[in-house]
N, C-alpha and C positions, 0 to 999 in steps of 0.2 A: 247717612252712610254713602249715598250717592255722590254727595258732593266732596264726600274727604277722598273718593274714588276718581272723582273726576281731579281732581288736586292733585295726586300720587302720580296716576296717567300724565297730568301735564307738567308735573315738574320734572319727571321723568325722561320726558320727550326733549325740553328743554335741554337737560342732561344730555342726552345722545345727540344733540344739535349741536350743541358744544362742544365735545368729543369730536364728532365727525368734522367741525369746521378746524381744530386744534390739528387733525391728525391731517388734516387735506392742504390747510394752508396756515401755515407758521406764521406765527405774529410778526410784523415789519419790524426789521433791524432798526434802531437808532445812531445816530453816527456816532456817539460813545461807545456804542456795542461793539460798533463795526472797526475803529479801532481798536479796542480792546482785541477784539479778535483774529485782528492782522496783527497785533504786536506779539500776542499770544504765537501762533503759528507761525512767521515769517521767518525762514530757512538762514535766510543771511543772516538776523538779528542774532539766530540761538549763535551759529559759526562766532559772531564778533562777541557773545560772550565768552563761550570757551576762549577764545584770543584774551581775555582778561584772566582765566585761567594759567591759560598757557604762562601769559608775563609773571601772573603771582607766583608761579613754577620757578621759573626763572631767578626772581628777586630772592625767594629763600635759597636758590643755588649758589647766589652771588655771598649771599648773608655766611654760609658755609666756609666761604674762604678765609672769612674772620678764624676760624674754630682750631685748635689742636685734628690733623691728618694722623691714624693711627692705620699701619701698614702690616702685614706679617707675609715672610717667605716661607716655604717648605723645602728641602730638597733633598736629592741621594746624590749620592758620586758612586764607582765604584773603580776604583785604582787597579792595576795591573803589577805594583809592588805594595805591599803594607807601607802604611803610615802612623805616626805615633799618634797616639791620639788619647791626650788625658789623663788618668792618673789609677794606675790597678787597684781597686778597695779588694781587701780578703777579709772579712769578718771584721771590718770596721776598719782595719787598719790602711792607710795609703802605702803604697809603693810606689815603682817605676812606674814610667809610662808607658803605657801598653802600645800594639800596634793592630792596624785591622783595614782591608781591603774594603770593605762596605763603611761609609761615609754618610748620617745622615744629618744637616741644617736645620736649626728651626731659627728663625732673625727677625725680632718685631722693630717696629722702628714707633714712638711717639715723635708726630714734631711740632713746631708754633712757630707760625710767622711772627716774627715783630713790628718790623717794618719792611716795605716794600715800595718806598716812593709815591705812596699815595692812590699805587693803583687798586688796592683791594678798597679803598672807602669809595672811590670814584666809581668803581664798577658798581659797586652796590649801587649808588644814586641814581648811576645808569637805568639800572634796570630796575629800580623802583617808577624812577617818572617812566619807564615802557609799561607800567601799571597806568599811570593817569592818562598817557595816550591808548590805550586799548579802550578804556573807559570813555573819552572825549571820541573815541570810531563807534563804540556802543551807541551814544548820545547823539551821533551825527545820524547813523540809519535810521532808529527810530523815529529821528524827525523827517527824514524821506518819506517811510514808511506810512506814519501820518498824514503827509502831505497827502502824498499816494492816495490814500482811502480817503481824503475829500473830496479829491479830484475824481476819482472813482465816484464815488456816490452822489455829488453834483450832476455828474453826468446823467448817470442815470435820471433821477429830477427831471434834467433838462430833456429827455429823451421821452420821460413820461407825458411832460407839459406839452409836449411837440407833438404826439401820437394823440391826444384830448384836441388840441386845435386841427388836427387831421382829421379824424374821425367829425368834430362839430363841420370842417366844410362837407365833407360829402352829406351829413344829413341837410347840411342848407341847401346842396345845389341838387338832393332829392327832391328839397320841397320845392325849388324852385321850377325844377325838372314838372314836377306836378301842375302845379301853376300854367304854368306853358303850355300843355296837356289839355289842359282845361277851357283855357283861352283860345286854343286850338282846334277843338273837339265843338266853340258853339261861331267858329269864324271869325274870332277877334285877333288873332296873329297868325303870322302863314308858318309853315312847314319847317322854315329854316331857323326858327325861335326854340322850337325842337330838338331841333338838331344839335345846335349849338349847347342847350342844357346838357343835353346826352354827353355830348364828347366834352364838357367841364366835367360831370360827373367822372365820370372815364379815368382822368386826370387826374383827378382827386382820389379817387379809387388806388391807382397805383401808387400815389403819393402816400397813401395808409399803408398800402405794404411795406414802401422804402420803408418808413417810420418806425415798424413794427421790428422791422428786422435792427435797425436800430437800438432799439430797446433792448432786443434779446442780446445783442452783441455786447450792450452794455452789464448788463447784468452778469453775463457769462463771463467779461472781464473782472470783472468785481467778484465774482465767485471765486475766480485763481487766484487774485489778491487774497482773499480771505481763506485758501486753501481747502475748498469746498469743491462739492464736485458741482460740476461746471455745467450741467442741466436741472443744480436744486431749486426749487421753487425760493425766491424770493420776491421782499417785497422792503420798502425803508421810508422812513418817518418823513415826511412832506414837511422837509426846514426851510424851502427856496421863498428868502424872503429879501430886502435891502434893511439893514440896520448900518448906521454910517460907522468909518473908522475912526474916532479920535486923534489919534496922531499924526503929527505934524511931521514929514519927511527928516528934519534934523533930531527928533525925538526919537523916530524909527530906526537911523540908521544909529544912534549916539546908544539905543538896546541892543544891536544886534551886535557892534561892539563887544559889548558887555557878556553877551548870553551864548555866542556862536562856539559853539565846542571846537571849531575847527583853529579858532585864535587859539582857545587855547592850546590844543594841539601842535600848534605851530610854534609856540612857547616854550613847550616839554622841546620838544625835538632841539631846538636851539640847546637848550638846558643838556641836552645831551651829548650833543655835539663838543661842549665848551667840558664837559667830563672825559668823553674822548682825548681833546687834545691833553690833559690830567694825566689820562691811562700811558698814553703814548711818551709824555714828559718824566715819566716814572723810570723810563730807564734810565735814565740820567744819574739815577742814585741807585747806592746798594742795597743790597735785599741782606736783611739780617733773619737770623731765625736759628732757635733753641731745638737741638733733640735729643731725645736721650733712648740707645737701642740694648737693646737685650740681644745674646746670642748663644745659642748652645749647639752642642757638636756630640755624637753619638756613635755607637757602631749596632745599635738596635732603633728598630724605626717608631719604638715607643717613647728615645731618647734619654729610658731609664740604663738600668745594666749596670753592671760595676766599670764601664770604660765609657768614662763620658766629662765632656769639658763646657765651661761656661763663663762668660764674663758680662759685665755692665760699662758702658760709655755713656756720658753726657758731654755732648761738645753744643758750644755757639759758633756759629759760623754766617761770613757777612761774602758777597759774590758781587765785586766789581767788573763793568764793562769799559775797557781803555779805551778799545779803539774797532770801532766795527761798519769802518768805510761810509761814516757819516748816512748810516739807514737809522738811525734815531732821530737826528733833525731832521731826516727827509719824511721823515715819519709824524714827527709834530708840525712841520710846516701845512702837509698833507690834512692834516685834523684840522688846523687854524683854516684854510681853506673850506672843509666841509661848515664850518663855524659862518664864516661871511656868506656862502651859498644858504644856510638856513634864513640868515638874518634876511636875507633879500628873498627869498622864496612865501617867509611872513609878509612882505613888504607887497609883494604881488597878491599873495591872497587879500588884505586890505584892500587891494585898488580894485580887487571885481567883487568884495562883496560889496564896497560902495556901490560899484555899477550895476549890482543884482539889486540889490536894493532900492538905487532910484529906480532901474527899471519895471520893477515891482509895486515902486508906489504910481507911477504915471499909467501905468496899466490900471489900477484901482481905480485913479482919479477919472481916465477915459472912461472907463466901463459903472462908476459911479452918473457921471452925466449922463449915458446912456439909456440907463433905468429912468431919468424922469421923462428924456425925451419920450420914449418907447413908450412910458404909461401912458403920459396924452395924446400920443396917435390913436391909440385903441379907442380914446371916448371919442374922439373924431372919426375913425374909421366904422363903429358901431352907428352914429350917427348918420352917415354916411349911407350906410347901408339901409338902417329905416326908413329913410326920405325916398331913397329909389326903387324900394320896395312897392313905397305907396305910390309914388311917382306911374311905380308900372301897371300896377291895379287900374290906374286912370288912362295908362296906355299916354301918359307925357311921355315917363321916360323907355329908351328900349331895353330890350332881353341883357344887351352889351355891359348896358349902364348898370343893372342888378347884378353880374356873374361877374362884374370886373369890381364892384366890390366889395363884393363874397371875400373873391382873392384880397383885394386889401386889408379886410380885416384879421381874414389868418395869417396874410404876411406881418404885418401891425402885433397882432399875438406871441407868433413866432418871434418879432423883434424884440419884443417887452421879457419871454424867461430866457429868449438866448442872455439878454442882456442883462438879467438877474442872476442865469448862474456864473456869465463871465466875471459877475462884481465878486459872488462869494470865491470862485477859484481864484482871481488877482486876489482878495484878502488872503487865503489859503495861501499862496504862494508868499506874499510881503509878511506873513507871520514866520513861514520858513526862512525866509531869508535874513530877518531879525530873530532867527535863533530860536520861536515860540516851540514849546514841543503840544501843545495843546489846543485848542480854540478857545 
């Protein structure tokens, strides 16, 4: 009995362990999570959907112009002499026409385009591709926004790895510090061996706070990124590694081609431009179009009454423009115009995301060499430090020669994850620039 007690007690305890460590500190973000959860949240991104909204708004307004317009008026008059108006019924029978001061309208009109120069198809395409480009603006921020939260979270990484190699010097130039201490305390080194560990220490010491703040800075960036409030405790999945990139800069730049939302953006835009000039070349020709109106005439505002008149028209009717001081060419020319400014405005985008691109892979390439250089400083820089260590036990070498490289090896450290998280953020960037929306 004792022991199923002592079991309940301890799985128990277990339980409120885990409880308490759940509720104090939140399991570390993953970088999936973390943009899942900037893409989720990010203010710009929802605005550029609604902006696809908005266009598919638009595109069924344009669609509408296809359709039969069905109109209706109401109205009264009321005259200052009677007017005839209609036909007098008396118990079924017609008469004259009646007259009456009070006048009241009712006039529907149905009508149908038939043609119209091509502007009603053209608009519609128009603003169908203003669908694919609000989409391809969609597609462009998300992948900022991605970017964004690598970069962000690299950072931090970087910030954590940096605040570890700060904190390991001050406990080295403690121990060192003691040593010294020691050495000193039975008359094997003088005063100023002391002294000098103190004010390394010192150093080192304030170098943990820069560091620290640091970190906080960076995390508190990455919290507004992720629309959090900006003192929540976090923490993120320790990815900071080198994995090399495959591709070859002609393969890089021959994707981003392919994938960069912003080509095709530049595409639609063109496409619409070349409908524009369409819309504007429409008046060239005449507008034809069918209607057929109903109207009736009253001297009661219910339109009934025995004094009341009504007829039916269907007319077709076509509306040429002769002559109107040449603002129709000036008007197509004006379009053909916006048409070559698109084409060449494509043409510029091309040539800098080429030069995003290379630039993006030679940043890689730099910060790839980097990482090997930096890793085998550190086995020499530890090295380094052992020998002088012993060197000083034996009193070969001096207090200078241990604390100077202390510092080498943190700076050697420092050089190895700066130089790790510069690789993943050049990848992070050469992916956004070839268009990746993912890692």
């Amino acid at each position: 009995m004792k022991v199923k007690l002592a079991a309940v007690f301890l799985l128990s305890m277990l339980w409120l362990t885990g409880l308490t460590w759940a509720q104090g500190a939140p399991p570390p973000l993953t970088l999936e999570e973390s943009i899942r959860i900037a893409l989720e949240q990010n203010l710009g991104l929802q605005s550029a959907v609604e902006g696809v909204k908005g266009s598919q708004f638009r595109t069924k307004a344009a669609w509408a112009d296809f359709l039969a317009r069905w109109t209706g008026q109401y109205s009264y008059t009321w005259y200052n002499d009677p007017v005839s108006l209609g036909v007098t019924r008396v118990a079924g029978f017609s008469g004259s026409r009646g007259q009456s001061q009070d006048v009241f309208n009712f006039n529907t009109t149905l009508s149908q385009p038939l043609f119209a120069g091509g502007a009603i198809s053209a608009n519609y395409r128009l603003e169908k591709m203003g669908i694919d480009i609000s989409k391809a603006n969609v597609d462009s921020i998300q992948r900022d926004i991605v970017l964004a939260t690598r970069e962000g979270y690299f950072t931090i990484l970087r910030s954590e790895k940096f605040l570890d190699v700060a904190r390991q010097a001050v406990k080295q130039f403690e121990a060192q510090l003691e040593v010294s201490k020691a050495f000193f305390d039975v008359g094997i080194v003088a005063k100023n061996d002391v002294l000098q560990a103190e004010v390394r220490l010192a150093n080192a010491r304030q170098a943990l706070v820069v560091t620290e703040s640091d970190l906080a800075r960076a995390k508190s960036s990455f919290n507004i990124l992720l629309r959090r409030n900006v003192d929540e405790p976090l923490s993120v999945v320790d990815i900071l590694a080198y994995t090399p990139f495959p591709l070859k800069f002609e393969a890089s730049l021959e994707e981003a081609f392919r994938l960069r939302p912003e080509i095709r953006a530049a595409d639609l835009t063109i496409g619409q431009t070349q409908e524009a000039v369409k819309i504007a070349r429409s008046d060239l020709y005449p507008t034809i179009s069918v209607a057929g109106n109903y109207n009736r005439l009253s001297d009661q505002a219910t339109l009934a009454g025995d004094l009341w008149e009504d007829r039916w028209t269907i007319e077709g009717q076509a509306t040429f423009t002769f002559f109107d001081w040449g603002k129709t060419l000036n008007r197509i020319s004006e379009s053909k115009v916006r048409v070559t400014q698109a084409e060449k405005a494509k043409g510029q985008l091309i040539d800098s995301i080429t030069f995003e691109v290379k630039q993006a892979y030679l940043n890689l390439v730099q910060a790839e060499r980097n990482v090997g250089t930096a890793e085998k400083s550190i086995e020499q820089a530890e090295e380094n430090l052992r020998m002088n260590e012993e060197r000083y036990k034996y009193q070969v070498a001096t207090q200078t020669d241990v604390l100077d490289a202390v510092v080498l090896l943190a700076q050697a450290q420092v050089n190895y994850y700066g130089a790790l998280s510069d690789f993943n953020v050049a990848k992070a960037r050469l992916e956004r620039a070839m268009g990746r929306m993912y890692p």
